[in-house]
Biopython code that builds the backbone (N, CA, C, O; Angstrom):
import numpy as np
from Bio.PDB.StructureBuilder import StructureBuilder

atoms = [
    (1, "UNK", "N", (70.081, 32.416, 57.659)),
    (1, "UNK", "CA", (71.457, 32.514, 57.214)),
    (1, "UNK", "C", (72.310, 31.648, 58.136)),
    (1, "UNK", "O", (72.301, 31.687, 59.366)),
    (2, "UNK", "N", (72.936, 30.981, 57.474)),
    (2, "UNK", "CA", (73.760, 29.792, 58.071)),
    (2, "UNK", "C", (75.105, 30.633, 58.733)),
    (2, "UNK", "O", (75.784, 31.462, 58.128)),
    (3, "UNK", "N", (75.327, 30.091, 60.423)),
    (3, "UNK", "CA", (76.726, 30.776, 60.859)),
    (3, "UNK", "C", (78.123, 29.365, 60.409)),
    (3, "UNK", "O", (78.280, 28.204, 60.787)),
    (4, "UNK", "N", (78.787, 30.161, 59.570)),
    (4, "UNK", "CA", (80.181, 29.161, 59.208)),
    (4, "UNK", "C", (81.249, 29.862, 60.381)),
    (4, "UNK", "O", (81.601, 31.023, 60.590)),
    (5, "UNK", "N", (81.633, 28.288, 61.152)),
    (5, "UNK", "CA", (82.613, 28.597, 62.429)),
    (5, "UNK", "C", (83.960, 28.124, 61.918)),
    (5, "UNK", "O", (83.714, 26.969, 61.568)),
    (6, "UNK", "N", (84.704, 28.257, 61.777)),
    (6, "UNK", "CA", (86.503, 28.096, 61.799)),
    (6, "UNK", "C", (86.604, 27.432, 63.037)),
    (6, "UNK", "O", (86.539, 28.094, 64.072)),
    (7, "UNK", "N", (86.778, 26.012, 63.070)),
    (7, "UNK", "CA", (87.056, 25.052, 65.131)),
    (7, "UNK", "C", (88.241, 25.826, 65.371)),
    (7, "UNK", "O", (88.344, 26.300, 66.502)),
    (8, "UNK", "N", (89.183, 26.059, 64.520)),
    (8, "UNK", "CA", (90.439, 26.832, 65.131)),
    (8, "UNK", "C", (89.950, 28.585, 65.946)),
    (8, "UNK", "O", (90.637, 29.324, 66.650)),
    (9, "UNK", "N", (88.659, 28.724, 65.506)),
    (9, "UNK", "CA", (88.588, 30.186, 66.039)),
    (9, "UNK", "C", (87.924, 30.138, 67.452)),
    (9, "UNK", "O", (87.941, 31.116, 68.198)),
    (10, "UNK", "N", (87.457, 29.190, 67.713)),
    (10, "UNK", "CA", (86.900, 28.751, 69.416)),
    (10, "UNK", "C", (87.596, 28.187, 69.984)),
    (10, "UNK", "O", (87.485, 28.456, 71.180)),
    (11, "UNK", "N", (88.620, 27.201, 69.698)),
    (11, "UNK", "CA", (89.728, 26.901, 70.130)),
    (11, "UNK", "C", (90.850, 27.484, 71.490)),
    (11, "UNK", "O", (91.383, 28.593, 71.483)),
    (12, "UNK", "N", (91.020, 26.462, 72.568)),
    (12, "UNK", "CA", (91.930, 26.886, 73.526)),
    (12, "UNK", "C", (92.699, 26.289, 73.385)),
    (12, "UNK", "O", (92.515, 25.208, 72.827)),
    (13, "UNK", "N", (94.036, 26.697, 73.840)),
    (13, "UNK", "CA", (95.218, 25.732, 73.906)),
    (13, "UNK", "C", (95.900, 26.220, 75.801)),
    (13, "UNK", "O", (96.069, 27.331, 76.303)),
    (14, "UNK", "N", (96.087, 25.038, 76.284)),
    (14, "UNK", "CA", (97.179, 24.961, 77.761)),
    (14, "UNK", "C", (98.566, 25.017, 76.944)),
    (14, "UNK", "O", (98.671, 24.730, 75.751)),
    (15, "UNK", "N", (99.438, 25.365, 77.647)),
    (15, "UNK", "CA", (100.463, 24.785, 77.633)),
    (15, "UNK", "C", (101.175, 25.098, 79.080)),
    (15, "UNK", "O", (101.066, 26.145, 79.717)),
    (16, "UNK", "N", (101.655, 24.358, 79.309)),
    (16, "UNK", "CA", (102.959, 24.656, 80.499)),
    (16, "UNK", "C", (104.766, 24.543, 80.748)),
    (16, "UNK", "O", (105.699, 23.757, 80.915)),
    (17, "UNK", "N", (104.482, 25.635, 80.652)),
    (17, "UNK", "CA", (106.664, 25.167, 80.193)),
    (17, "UNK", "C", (107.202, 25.366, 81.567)),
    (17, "UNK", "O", (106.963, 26.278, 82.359)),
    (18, "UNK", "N", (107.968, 24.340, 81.688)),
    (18, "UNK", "CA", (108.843, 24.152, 82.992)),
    (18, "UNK", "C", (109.810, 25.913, 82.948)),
    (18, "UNK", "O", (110.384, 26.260, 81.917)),
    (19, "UNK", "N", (109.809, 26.875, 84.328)),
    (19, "UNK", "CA", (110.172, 27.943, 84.255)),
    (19, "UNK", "C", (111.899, 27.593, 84.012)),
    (19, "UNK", "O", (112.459, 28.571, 83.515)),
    (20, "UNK", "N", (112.809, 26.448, 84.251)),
    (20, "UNK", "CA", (114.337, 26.107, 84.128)),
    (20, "UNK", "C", (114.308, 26.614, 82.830)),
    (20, "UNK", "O", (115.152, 27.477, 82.591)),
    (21, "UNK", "N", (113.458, 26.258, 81.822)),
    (21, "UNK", "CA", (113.872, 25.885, 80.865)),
    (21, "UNK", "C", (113.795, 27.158, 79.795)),
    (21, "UNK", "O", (114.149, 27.137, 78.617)),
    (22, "UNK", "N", (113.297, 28.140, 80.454)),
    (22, "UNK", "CA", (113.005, 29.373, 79.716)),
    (22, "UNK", "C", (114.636, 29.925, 79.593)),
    (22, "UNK", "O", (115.398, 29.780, 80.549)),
    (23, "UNK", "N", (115.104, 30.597, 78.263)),
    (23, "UNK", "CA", (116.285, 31.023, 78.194)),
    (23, "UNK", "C", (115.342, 32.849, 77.759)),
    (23, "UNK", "O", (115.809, 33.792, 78.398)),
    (24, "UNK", "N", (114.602, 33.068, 77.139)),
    (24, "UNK", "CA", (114.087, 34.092, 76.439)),
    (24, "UNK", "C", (112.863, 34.789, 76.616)),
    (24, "UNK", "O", (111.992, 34.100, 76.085)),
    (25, "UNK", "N", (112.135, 36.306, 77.332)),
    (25, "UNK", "CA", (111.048, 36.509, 77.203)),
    (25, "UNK", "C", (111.014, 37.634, 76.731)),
    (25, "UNK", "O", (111.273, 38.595, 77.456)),
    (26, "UNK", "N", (110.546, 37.871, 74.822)),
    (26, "UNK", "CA", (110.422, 39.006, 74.057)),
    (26, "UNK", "C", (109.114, 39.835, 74.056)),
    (26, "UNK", "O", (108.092, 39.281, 74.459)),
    (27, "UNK", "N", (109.078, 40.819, 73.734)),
    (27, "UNK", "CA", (107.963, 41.795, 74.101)),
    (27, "UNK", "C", (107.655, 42.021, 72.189)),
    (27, "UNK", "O", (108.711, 42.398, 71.683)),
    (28, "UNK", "N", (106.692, 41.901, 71.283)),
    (28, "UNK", "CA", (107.056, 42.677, 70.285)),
    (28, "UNK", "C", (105.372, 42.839, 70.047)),
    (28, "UNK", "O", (104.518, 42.402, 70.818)),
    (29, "UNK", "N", (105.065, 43.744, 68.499)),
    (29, "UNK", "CA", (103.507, 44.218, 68.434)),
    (29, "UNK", "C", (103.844, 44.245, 66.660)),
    (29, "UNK", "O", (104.703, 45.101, 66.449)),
    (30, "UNK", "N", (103.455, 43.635, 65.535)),
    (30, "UNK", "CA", (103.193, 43.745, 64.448)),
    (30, "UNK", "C", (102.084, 45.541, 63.955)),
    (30, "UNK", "O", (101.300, 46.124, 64.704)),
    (31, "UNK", "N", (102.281, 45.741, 63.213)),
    (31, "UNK", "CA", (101.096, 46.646, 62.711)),
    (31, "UNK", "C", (99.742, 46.729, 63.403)),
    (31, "UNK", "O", (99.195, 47.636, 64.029)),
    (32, "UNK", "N", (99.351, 45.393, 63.063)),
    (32, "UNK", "CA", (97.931, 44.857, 63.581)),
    (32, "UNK", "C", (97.560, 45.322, 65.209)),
    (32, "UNK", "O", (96.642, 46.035, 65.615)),
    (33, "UNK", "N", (98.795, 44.531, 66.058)),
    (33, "UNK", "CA", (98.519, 44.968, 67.495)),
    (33, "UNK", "C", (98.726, 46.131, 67.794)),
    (33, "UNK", "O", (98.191, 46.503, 68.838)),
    (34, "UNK", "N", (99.619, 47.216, 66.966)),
    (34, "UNK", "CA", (100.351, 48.257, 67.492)),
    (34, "UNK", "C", (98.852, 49.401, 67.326)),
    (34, "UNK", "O", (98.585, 50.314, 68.108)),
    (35, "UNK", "N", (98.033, 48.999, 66.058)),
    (35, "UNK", "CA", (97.104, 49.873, 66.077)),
    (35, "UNK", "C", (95.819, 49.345, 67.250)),
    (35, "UNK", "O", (94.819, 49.996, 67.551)),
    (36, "UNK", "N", (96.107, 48.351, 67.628)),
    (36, "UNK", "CA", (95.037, 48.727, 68.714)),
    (36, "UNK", "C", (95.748, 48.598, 70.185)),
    (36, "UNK", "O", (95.106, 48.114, 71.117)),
    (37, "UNK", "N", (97.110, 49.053, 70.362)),
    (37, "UNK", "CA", (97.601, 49.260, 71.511)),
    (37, "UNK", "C", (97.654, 47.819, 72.355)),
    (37, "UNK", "O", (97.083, 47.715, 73.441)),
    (38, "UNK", "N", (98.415, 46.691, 71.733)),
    (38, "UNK", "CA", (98.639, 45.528, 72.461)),
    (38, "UNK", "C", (100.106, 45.120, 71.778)),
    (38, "UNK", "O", (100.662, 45.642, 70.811)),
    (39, "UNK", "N", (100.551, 43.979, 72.637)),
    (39, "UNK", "CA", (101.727, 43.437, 72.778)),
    (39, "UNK", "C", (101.588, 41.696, 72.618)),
    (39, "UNK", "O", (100.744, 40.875, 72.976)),
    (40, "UNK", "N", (102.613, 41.642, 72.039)),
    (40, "UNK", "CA", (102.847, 39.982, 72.111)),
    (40, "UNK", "C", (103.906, 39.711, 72.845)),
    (40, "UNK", "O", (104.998, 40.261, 72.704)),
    (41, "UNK", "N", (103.552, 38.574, 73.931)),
    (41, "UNK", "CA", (104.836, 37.272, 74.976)),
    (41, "UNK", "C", (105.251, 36.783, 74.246)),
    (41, "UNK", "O", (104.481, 35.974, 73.728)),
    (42, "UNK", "N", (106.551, 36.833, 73.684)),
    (42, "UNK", "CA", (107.001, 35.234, 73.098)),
    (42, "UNK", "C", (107.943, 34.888, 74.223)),
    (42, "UNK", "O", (108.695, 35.648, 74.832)),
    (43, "UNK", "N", (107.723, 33.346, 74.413)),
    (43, "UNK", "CA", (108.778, 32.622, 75.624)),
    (43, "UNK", "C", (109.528, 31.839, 74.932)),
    (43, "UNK", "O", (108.786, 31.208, 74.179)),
    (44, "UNK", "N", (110.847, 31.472, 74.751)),
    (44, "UNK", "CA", (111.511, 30.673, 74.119)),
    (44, "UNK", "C", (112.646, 30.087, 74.653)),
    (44, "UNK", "O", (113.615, 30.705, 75.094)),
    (45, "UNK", "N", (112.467, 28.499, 74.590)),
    (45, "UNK", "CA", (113.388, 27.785, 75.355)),
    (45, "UNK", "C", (114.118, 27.589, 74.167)),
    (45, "UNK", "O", (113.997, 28.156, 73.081)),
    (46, "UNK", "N", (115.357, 26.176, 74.747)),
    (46, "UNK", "CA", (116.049, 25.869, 74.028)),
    (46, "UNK", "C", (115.306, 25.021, 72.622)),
    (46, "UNK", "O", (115.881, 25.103, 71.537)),
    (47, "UNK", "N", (114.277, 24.386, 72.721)),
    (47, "UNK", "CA", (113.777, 23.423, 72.053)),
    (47, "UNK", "C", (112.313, 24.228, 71.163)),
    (47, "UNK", "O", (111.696, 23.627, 70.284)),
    (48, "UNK", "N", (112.023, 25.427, 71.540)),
    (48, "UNK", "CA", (110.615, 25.768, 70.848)),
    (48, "UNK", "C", (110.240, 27.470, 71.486)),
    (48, "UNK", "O", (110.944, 27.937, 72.382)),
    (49, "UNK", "N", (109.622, 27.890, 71.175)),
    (49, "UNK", "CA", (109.258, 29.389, 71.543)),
    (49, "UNK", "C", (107.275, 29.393, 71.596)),
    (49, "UNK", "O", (106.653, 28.893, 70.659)),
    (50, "UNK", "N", (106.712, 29.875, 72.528)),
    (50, "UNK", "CA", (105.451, 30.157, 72.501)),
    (50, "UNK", "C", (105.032, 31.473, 72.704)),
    (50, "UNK", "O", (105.787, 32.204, 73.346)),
    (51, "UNK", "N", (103.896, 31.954, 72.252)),
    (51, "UNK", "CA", (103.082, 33.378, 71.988)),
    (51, "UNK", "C", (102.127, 33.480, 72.801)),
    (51, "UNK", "O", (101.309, 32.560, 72.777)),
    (52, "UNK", "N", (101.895, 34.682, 73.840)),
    (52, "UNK", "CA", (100.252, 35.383, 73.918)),
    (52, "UNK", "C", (100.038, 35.963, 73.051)),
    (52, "UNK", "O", (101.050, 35.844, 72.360)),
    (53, "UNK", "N", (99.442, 36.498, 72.610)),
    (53, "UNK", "CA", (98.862, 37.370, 71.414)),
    (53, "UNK", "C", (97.926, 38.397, 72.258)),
    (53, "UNK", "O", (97.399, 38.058, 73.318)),
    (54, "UNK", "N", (97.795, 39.491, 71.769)),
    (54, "UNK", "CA", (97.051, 40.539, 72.533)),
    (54, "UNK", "C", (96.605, 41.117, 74.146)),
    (54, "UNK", "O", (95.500, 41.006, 74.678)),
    (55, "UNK", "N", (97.885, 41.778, 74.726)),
    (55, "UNK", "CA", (98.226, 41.300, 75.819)),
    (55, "UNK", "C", (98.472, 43.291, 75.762)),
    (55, "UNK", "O", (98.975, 43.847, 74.786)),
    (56, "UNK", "N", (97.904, 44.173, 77.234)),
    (56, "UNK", "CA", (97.896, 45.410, 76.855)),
    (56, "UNK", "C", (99.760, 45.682, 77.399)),
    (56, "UNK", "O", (100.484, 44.862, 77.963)),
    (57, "UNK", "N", (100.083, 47.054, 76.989)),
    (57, "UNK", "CA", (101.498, 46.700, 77.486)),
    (57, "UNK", "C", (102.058, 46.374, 78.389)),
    (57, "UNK", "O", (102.864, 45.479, 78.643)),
    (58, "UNK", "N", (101.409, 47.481, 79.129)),
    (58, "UNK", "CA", (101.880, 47.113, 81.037)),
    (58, "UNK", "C", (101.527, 45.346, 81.773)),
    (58, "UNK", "O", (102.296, 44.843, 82.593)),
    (59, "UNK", "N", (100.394, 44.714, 81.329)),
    (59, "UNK", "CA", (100.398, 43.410, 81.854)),
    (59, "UNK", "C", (101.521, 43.120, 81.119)),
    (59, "UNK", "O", (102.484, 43.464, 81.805)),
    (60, "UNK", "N", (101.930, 42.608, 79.949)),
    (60, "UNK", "CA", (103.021, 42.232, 78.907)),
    (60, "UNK", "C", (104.593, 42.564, 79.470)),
    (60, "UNK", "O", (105.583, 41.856, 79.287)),
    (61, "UNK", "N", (104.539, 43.569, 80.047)),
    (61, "UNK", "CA", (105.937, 43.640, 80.560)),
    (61, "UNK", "C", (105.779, 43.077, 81.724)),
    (61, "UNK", "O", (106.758, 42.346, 81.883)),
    (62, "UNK", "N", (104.882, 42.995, 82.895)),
    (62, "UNK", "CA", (104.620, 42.975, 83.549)),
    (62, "UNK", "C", (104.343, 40.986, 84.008)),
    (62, "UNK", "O", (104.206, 40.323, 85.037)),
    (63, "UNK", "N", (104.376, 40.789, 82.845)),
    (63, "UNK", "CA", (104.593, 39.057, 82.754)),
    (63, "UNK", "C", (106.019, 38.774, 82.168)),
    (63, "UNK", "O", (106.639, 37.721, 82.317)),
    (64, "UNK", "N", (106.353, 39.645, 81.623)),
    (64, "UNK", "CA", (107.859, 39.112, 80.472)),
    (64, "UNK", "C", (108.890, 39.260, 82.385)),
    (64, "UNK", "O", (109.604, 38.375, 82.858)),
    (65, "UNK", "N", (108.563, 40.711, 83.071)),
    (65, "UNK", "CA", (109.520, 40.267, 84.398)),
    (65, "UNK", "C", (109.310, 39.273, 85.386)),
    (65, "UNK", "O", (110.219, 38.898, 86.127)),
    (66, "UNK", "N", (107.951, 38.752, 85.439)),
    (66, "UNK", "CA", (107.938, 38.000, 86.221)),
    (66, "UNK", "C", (108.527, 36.212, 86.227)),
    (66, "UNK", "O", (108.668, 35.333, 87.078)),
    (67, "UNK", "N", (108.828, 36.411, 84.138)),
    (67, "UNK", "CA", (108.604, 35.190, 84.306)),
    (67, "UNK", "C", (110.372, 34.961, 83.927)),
    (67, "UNK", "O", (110.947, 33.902, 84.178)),
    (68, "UNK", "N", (111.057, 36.162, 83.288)),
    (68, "UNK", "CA", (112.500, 36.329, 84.021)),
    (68, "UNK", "C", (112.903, 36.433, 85.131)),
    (68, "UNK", "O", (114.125, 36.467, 85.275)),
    (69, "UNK", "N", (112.220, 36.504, 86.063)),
    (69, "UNK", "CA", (112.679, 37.026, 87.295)),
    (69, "UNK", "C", (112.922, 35.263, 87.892)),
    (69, "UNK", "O", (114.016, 34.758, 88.145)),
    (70, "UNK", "N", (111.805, 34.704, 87.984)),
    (70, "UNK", "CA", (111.463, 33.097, 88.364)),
    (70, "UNK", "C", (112.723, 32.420, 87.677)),
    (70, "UNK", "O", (113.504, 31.680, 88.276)),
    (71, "UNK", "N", (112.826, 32.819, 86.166)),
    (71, "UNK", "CA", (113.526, 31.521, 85.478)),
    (71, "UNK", "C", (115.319, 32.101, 86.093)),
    (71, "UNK", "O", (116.105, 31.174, 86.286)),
    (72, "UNK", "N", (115.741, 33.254, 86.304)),
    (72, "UNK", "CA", (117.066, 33.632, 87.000)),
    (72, "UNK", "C", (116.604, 33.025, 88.202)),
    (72, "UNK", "O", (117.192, 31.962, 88.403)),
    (73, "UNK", "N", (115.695, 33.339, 89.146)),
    (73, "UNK", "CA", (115.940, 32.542, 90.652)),
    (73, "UNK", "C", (116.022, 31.618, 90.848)),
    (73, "UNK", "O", (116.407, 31.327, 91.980)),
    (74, "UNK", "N", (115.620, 30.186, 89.573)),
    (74, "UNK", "CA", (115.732, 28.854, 89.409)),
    (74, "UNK", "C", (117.352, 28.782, 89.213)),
    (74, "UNK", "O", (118.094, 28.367, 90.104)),
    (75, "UNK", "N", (117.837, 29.263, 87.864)),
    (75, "UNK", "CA", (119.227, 29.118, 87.198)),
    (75, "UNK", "C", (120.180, 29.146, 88.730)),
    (75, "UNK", "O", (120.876, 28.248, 89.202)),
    (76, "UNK", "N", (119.904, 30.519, 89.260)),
    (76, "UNK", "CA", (120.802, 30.378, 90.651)),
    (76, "UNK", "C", (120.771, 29.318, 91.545)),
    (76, "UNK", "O", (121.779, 28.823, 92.049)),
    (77, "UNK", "N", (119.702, 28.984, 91.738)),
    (77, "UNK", "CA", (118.973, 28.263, 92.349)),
    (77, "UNK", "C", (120.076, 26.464, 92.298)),
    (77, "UNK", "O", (120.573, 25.748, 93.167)),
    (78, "UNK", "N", (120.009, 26.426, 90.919)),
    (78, "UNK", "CA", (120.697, 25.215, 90.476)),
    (78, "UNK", "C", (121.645, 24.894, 90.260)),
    (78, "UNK", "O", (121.848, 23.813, 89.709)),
    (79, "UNK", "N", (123.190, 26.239, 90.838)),
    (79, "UNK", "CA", (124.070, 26.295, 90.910)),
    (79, "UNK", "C", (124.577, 25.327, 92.014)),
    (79, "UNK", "O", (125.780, 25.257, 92.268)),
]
sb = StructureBuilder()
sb.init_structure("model")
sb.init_model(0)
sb.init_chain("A")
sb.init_seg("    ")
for serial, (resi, resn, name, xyz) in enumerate(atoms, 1):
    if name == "N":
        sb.init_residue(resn, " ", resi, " ")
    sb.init_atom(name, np.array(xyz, "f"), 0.0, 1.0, " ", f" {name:<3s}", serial, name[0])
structure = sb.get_structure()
């Protein structure tokens, strides 16, 4: 029996967003995640927004402050 792969389902993606540029870090969970007890990052600058996907809550908040915390100590920072 032949295995059929989806390249999008092995698939990694980097990305790196400059922390200035973050204005937004939302916490939310669709149906899907909520029944197996996970959370989605969305980060959203002025120009685009990016996702973790399945992330348990406590890391999830636990990244959404860290990465508010950085992008306010920059903003001050650049006063």
């Amino acid at each position: 029996m032949p295995l059929n792969c989806n390249p999008a389902t092995f698939s990694k993606k980097l990305v790196s967003i400059p922390i200035a540029r973050v204005q937004d870090v939302t916490l939310s969970a669709g149906p899907i995640l909520q029944s197996q007890k996970l959370q989605t990052v969305q980060i959203t600058t002025a120009s685009t927004s990016h996702k973790i996907d399945g992330l348990e809550p406590q890391t999830a908040e636990q990244l959404r402050r860290q990465i508010m915390q950085l992008a306010v100590e920059v903003k001050e920072n650049d006063v």
